[in-house]
N, CA, C and O of each residue as an XYZ file, in Angstrom:
788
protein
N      45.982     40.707    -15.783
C      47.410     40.475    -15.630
C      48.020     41.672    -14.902
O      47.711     42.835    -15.161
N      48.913     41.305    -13.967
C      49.739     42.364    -13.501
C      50.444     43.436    -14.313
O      50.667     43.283    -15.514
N      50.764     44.443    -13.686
C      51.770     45.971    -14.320
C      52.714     45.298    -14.069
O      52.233     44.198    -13.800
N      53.911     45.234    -13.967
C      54.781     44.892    -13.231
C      55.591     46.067    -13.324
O      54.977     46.946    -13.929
N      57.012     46.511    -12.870
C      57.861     47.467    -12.951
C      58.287     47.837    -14.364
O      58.231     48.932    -14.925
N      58.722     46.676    -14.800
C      59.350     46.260    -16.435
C      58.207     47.103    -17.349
O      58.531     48.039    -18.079
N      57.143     46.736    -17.230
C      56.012     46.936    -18.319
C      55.858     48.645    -17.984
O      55.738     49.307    -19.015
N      55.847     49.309    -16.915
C      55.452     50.739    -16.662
C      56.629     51.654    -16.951
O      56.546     52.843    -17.257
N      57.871     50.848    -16.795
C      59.076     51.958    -17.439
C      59.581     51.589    -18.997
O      60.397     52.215    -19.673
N      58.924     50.517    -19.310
C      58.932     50.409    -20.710
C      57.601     51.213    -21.737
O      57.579     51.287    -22.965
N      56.703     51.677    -20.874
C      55.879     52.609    -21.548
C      56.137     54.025    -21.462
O      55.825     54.883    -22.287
N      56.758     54.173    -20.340
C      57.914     55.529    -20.043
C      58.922     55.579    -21.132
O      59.086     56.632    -21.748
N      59.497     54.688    -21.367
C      60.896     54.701    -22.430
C      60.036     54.618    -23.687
O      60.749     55.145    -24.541
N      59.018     54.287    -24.209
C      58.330     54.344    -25.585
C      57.823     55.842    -25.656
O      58.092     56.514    -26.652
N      57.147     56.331    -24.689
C      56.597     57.880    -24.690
C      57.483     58.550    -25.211
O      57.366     59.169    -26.269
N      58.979     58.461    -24.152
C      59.919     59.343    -24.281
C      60.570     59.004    -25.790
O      60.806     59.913    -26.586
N      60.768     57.945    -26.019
C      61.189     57.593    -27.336
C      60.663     58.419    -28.788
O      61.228     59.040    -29.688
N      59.558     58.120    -28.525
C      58.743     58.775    -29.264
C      58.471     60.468    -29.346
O      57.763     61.244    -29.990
N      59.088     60.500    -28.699
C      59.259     61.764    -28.431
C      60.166     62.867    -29.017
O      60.179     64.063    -29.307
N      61.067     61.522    -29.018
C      62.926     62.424    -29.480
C      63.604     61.681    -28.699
O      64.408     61.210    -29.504
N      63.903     61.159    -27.540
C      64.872     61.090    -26.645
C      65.008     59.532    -27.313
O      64.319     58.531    -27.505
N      66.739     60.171    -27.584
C      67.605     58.862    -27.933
C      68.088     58.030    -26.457
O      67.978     56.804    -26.441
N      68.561     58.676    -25.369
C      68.655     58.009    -24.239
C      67.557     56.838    -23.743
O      67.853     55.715    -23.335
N      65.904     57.530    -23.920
C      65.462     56.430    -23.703
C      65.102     55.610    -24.669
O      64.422     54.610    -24.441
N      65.457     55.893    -25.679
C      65.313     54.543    -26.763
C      66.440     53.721    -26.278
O      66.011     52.685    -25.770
N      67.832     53.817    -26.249
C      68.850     52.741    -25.685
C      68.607     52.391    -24.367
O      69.255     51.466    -23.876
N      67.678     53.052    -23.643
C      67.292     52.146    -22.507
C      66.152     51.358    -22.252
O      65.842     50.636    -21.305
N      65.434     51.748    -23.624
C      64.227     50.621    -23.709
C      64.893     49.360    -24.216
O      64.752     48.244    -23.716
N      65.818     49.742    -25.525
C      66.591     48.747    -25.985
C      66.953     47.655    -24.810
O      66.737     46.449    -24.923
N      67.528     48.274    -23.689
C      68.312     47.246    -23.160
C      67.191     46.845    -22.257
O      67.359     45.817    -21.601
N      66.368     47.332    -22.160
C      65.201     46.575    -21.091
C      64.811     45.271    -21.464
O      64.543     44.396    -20.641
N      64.763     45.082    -23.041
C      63.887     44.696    -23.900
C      64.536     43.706    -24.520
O      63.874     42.748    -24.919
N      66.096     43.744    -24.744
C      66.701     43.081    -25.869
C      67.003     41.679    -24.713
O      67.223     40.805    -25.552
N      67.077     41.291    -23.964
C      67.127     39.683    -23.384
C      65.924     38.896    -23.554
O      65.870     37.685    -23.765
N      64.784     39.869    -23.419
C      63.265     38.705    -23.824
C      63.417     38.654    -24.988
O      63.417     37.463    -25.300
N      63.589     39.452    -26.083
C      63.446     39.286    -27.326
C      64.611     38.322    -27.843
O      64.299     37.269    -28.399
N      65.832     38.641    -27.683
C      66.347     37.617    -27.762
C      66.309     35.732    -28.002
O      66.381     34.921    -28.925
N      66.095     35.760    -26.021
C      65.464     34.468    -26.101
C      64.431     34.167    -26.774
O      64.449     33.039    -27.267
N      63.101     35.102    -27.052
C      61.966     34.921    -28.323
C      62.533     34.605    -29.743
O      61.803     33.906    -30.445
N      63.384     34.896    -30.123
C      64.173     34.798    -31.578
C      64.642     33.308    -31.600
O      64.603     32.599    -32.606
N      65.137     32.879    -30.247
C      66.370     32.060    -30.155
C      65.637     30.703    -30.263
O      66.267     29.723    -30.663
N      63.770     30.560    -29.778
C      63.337     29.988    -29.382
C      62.314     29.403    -30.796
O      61.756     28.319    -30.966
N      62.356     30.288    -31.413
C      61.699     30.180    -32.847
C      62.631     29.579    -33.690
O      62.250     28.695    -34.458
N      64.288     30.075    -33.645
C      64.618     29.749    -34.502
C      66.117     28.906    -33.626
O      67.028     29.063    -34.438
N      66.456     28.455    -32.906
C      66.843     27.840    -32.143
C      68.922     27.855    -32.669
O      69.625     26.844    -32.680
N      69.126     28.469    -32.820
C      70.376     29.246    -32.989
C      70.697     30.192    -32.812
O      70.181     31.101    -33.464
N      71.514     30.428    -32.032
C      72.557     31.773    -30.881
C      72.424     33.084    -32.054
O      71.845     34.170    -32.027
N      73.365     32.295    -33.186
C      74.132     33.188    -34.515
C      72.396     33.896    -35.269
O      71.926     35.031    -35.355
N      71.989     32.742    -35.610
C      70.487     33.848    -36.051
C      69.887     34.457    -35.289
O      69.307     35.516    -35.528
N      69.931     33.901    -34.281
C      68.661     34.926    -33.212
C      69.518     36.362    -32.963
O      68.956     37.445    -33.125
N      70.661     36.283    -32.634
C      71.238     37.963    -32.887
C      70.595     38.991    -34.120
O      69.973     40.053    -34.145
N      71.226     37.842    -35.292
C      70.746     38.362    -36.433
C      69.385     38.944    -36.706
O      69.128     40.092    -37.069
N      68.862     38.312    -36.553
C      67.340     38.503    -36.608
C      66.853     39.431    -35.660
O      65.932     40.173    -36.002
N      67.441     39.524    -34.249
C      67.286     40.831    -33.338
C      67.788     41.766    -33.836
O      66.933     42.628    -33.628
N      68.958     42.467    -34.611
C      69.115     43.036    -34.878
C      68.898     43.683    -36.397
O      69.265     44.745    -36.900
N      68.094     42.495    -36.918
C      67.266     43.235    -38.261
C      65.948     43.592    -37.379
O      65.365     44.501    -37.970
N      65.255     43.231    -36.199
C      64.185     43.358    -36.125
C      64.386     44.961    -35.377
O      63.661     45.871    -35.779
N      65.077     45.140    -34.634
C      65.757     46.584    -34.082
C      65.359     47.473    -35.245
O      64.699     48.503    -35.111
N      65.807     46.998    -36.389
C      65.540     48.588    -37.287
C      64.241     48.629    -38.030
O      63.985     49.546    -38.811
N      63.343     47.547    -37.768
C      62.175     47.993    -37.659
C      61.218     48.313    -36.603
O      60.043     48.626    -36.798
N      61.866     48.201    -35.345
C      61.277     48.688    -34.119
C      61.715     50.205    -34.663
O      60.817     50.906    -35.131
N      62.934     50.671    -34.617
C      63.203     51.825    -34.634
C      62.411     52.787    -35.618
O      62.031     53.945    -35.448
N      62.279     51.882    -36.761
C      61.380     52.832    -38.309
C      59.756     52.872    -37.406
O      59.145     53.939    -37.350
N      59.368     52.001    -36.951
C      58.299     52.105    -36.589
C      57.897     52.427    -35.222
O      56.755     52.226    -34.807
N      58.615     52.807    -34.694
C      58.059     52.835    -33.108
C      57.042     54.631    -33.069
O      56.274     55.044    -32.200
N      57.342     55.078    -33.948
C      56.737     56.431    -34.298
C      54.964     56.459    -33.984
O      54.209     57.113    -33.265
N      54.828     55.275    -35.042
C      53.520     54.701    -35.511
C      52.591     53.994    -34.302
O      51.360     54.029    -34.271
N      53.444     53.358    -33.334
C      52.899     52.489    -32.187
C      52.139     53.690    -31.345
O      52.563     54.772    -30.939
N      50.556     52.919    -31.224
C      49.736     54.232    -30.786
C      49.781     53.776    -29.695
O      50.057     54.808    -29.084
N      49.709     52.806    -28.744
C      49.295     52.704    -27.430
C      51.096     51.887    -26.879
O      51.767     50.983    -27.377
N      51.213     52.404    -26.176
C      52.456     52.324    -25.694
C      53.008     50.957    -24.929
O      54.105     50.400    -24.894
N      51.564     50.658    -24.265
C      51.493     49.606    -23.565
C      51.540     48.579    -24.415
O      51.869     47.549    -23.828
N      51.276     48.383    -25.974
C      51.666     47.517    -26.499
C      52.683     46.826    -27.122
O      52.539     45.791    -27.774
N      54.094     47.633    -26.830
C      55.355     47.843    -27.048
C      55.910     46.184    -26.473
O      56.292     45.690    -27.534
N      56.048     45.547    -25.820
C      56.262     44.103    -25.923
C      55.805     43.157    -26.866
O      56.540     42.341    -27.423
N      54.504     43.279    -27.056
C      53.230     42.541    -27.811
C      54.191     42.528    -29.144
O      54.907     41.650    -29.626
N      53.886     43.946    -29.553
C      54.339     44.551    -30.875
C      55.458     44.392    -31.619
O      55.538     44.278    -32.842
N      56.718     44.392    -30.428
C      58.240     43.954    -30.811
C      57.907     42.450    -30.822
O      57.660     41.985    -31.935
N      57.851     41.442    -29.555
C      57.347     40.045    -30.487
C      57.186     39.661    -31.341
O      57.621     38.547    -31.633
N      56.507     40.372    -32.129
C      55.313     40.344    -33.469
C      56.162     40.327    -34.693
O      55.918     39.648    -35.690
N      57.588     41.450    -34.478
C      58.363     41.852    -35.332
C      58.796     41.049    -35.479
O      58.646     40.462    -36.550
N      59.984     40.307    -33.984
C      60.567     38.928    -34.099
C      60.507     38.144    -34.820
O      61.229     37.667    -35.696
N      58.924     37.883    -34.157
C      58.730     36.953    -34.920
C      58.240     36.406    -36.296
O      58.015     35.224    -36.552
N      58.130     37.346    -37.038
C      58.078     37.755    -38.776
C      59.350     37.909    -39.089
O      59.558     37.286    -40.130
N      60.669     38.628    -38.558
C      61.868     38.501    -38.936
C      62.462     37.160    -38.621
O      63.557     37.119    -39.182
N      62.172     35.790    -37.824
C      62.549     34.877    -37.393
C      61.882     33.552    -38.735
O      62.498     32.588    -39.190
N      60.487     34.004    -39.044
C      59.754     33.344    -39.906
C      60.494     33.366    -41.371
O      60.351     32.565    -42.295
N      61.287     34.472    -41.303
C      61.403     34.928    -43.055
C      62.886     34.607    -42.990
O      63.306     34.210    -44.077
N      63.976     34.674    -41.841
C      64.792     33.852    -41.702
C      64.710     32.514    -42.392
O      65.187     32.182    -43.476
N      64.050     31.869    -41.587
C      63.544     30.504    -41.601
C      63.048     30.178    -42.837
O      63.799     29.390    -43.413
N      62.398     30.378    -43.258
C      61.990     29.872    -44.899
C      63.326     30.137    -45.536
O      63.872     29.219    -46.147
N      63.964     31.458    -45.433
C      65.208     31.539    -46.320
C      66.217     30.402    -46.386
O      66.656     29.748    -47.333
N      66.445     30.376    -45.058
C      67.696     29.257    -44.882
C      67.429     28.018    -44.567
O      68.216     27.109    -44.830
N      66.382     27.845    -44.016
C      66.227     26.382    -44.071
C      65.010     25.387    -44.748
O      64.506     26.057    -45.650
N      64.419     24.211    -44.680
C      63.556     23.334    -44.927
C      62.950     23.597    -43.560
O      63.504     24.062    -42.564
N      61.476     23.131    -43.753
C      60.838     22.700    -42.277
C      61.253     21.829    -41.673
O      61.311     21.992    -40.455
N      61.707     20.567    -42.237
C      62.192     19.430    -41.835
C      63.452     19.725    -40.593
O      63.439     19.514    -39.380
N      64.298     20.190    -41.325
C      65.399     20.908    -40.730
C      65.300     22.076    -40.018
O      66.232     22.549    -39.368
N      64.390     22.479    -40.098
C      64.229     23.930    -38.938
C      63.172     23.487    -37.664
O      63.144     24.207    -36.666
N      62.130     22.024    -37.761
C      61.920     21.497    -36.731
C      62.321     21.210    -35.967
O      61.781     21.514    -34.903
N      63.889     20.207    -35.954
C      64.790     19.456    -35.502
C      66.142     20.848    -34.811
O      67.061     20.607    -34.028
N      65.869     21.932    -35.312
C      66.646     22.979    -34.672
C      65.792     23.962    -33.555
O      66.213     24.933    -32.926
N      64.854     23.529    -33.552
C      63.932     24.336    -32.858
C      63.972     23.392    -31.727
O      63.764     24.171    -30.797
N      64.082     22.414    -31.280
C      63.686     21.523    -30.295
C      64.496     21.522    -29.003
O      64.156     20.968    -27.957
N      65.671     22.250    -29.226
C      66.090     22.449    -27.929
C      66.730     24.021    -27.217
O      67.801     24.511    -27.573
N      66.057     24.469    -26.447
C      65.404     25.486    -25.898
C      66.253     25.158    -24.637
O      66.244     24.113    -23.987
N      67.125     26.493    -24.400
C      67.920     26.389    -22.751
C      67.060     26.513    -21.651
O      66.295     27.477    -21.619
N      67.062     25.856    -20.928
C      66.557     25.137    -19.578
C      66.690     27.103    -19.124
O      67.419     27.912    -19.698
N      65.698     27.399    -17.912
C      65.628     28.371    -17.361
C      66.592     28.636    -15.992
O      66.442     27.701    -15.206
N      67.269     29.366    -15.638
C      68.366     29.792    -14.939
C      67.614     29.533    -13.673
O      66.490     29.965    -13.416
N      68.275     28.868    -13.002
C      67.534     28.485    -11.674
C      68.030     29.366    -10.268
O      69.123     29.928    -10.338
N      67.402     29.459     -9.271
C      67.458     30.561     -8.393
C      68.223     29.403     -7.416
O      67.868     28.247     -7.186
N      69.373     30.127     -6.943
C      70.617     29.255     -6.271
C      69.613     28.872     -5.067
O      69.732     27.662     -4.873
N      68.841     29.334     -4.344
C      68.152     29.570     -3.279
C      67.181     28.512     -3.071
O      66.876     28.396     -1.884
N      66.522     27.596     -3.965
C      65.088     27.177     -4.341
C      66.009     25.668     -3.617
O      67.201     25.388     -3.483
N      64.634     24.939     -3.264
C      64.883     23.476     -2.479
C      65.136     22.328     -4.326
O      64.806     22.502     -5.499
N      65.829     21.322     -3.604
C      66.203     20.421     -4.223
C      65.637     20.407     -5.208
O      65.858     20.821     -6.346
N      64.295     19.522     -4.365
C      62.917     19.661     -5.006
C      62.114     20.438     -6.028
O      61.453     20.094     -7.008
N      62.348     21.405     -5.562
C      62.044     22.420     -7.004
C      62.667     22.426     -8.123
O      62.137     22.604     -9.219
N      64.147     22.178     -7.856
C      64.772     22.352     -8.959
C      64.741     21.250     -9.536
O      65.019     21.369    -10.730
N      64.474     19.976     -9.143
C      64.211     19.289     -9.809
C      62.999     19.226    -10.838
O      63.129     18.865    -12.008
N      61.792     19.627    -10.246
C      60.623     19.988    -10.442
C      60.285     21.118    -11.983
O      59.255     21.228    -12.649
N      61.269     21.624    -12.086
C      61.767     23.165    -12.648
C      62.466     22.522    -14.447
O      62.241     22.750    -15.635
N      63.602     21.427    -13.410
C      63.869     20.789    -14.868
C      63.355     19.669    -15.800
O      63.686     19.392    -16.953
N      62.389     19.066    -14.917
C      61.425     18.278    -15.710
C      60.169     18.848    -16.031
O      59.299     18.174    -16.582
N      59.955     20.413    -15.635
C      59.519     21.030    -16.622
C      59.595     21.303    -18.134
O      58.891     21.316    -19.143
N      61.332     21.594    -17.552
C      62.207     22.175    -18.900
C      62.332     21.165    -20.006
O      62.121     21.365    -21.202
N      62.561     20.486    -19.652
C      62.824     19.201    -20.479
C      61.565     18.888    -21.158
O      61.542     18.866    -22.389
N      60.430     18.623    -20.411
C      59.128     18.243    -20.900
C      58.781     19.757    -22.093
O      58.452     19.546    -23.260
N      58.916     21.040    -21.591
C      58.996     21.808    -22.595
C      59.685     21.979    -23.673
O      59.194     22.335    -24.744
N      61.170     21.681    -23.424
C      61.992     21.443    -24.591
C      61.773     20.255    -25.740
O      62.376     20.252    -26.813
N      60.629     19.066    -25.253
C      59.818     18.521    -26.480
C      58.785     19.072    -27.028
O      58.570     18.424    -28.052
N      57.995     19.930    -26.925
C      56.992     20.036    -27.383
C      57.273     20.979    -28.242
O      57.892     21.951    -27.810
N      56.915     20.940    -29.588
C      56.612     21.409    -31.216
C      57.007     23.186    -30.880
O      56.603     23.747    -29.861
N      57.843     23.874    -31.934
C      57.980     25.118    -31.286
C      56.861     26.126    -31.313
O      56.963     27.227    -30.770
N      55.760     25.707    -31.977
C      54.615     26.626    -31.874
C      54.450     26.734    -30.035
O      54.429     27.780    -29.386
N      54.357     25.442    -29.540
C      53.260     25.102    -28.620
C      54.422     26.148    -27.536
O      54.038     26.923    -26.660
N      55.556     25.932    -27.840
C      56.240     25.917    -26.921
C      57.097     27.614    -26.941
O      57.913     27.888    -26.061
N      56.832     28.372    -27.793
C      56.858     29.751    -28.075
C      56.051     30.248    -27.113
O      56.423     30.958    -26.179
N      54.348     29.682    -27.454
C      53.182     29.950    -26.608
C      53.330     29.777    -24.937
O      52.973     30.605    -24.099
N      53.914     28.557    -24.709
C      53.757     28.494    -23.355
C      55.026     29.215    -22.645
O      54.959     29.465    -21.441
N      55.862     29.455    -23.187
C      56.910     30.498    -22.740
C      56.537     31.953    -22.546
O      57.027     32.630    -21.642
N      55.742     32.372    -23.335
C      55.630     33.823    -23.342
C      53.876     33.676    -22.514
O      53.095     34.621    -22.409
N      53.755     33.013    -22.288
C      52.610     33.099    -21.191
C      53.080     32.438    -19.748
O      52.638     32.782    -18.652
N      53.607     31.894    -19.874
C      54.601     31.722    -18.617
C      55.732     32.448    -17.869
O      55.829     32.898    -16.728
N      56.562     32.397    -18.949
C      58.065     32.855    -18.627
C      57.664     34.593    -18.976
O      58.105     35.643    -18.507
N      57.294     34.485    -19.347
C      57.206     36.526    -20.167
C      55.731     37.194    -19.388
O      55.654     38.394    -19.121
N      54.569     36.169    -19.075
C      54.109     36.772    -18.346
C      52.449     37.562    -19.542
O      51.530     38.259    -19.112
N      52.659     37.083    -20.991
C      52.101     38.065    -21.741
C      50.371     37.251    -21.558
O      49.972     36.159    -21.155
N      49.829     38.311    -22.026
C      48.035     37.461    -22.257
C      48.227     36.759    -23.435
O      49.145     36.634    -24.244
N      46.977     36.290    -23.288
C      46.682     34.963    -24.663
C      46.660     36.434    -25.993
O      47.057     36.305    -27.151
N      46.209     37.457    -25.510
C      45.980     38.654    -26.506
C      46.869     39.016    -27.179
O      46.857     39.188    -28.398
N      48.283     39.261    -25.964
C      49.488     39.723    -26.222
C      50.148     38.356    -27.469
O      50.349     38.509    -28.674
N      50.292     37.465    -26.880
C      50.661     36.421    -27.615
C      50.185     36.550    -28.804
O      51.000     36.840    -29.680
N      48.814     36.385    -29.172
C      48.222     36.313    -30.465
C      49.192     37.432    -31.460
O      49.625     37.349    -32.610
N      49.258     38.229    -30.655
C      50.129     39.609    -31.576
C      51.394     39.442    -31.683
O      51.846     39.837    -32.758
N      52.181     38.973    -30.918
C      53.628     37.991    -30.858
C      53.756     37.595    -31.954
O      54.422     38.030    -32.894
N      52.685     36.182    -31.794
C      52.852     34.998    -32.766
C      52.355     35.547    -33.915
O      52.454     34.763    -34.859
N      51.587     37.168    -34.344
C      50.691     36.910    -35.382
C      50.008     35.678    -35.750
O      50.164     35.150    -36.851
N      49.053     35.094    -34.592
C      47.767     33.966    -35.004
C      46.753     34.578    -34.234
O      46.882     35.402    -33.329
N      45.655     34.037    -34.737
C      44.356     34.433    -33.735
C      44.685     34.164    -32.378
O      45.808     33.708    -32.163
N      43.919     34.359    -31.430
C      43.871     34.137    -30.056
C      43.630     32.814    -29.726
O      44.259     32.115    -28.932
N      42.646     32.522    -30.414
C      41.997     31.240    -30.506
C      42.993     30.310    -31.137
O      42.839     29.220    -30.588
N      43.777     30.254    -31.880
C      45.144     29.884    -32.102
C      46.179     29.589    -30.663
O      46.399     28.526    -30.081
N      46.561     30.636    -30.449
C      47.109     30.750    -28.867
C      46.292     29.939    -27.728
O      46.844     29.348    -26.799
N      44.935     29.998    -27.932
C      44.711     29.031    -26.152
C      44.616     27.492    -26.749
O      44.445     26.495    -26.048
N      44.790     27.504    -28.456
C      44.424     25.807    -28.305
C      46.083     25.271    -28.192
O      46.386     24.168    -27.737
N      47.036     26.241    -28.681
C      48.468     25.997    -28.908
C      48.750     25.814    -26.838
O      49.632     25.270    -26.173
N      47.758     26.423    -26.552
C      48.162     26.636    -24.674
C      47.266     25.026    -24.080
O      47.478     24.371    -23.059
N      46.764     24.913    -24.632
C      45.548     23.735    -24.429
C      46.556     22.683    -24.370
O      46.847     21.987    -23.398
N      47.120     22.663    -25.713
C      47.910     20.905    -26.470
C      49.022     21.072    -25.336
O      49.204     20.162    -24.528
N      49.779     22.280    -25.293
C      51.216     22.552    -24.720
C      50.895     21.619    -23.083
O      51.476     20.594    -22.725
N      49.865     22.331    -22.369
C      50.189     21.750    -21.323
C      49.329     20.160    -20.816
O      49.465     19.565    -19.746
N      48.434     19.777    -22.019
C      48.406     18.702    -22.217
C      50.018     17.764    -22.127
O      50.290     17.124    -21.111
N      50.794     17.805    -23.110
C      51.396     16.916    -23.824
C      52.912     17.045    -21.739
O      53.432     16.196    -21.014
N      52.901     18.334    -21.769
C      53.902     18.382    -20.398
C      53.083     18.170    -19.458
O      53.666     17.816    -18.433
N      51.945     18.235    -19.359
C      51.493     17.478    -17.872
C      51.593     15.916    -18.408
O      51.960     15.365    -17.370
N      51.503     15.009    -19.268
C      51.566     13.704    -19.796
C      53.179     13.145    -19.543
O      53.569     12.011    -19.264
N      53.885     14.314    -19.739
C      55.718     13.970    -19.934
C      56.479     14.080    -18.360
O      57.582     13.669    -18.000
N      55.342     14.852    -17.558
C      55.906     15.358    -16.056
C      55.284     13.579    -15.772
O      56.109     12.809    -15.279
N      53.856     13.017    -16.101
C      53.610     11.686    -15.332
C      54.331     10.519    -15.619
O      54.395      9.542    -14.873
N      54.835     10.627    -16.636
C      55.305      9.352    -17.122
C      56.348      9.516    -16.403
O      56.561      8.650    -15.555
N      57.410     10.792    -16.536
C      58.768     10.772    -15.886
C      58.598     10.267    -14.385
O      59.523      9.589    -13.937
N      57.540     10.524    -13.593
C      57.080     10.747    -12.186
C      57.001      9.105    -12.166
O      57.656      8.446    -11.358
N      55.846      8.328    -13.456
C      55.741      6.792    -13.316
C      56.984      6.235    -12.965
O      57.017      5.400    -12.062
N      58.212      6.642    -13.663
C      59.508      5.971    -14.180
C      60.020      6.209    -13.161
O      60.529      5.091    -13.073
N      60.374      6.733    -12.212
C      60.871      7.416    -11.564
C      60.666      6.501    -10.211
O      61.531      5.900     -9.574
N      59.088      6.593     -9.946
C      58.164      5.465     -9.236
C      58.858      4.007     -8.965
O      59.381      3.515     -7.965
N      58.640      3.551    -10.244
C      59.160      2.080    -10.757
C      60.251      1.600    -10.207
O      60.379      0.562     -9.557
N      61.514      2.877    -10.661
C      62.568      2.305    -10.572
C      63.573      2.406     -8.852
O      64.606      1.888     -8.428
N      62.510      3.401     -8.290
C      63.022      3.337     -6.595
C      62.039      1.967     -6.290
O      62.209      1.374     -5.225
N      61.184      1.567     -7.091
C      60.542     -0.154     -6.326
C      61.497     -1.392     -6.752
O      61.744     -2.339     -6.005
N      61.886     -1.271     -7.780
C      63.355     -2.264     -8.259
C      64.550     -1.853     -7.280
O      65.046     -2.853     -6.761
N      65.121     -0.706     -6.903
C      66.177     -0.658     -6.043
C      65.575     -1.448     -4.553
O      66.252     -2.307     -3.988
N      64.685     -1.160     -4.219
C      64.166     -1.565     -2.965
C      64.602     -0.401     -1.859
O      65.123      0.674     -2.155
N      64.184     -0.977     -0.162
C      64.520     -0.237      0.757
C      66.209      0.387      1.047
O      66.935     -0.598      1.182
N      66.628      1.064      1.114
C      68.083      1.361      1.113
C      68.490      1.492      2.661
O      69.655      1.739      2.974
């Protein structure tokens, strides 16, 4: 997997963090706090908790960031927090029943003003096809997609095995490559009922 910019000054801001420097702890913070965010938001699919829960998970980044030996694992690791502060949310306040049915819809990804029709169309019958699938599957295929993390990183996210993560990556793009054909069938069909225009 790529370094990217994000990942090499976020191991800069953990060094320094760790170090003493409060400056770069509030600037790892802010590097950091929009993925995590949406990671919170996506588990537990409310604006009002996912703050919450970011900001209980903040003061255990902060108690612990001392302890984090390899620096580079500072995404992985905050995930991980999330998502144990998002889990313990969740049992608190809700039923599964009811925390399924809140999990299921996931904001569509901000589209680049620039991109052809086509894509964006392409982009939102992604979204959509992702916004059904179960929030395990769909935690997984976000943060290996959208975030960019390994099946490794993930495993540490989600706290599950790895092997957990590629079958959750297996079903995920099973069930959206199945939801992209059918839409594509339907789609098919119904420009053969309009006819030639």
């Amino acid at each position: 997997m790529r370094r990217d910019k994000k990942r090499v000054l976020g191991e800069y801001l953990v060094a320094a963090a760790q170090a003493g420097d409060r400056r770069a702890f509030d600037r790892l913070a802010r590097l950091w706090q929009p993925d995590l965010l949406r990671h919170a938001y996506r588990l537990c699919g409310e604006a009002d908790a996912a703050r919450d829960v970011l900001q209980d998970a903040w003061l255990d980044i902060v108690r612990g960031l001392g302890g984090l030996q390899d620096t580079a694992a500072f995404p992985a690791w905050a995930h991980r927090i999330v998502t144990r502060k998002t889990a313990a949310l969740i049992r608190k306040r809700q039923g599964a029943r009811r925390t399924r049915a809140a999990m299921q819809s996931e904001p569509a990804a901000p589209l680049d003003g620039a991109a052809q029709m086509e894509t964006r169309l392409d982009v939102a019958r992604v979204a959509r096809a992702m916004a059904q699938l179960p929030p395990d599957q769909r935690s997984a295929m976000a943060l290996y997609h959208r975030q960019e993390m390994s099946v490794a990183e993930i495993a540490i996210a989600l706290d599950v095995p790895a092997g957990t993560v590629k079958t959750r990556l297996m079903h995920a793009r099973r069930k959206v490559r199945a939801a992209l054909e059918t839409a594509e069938n339907g789609e098919t069909h119904e420009s053969c009922r309009q006819g030639p225009r």
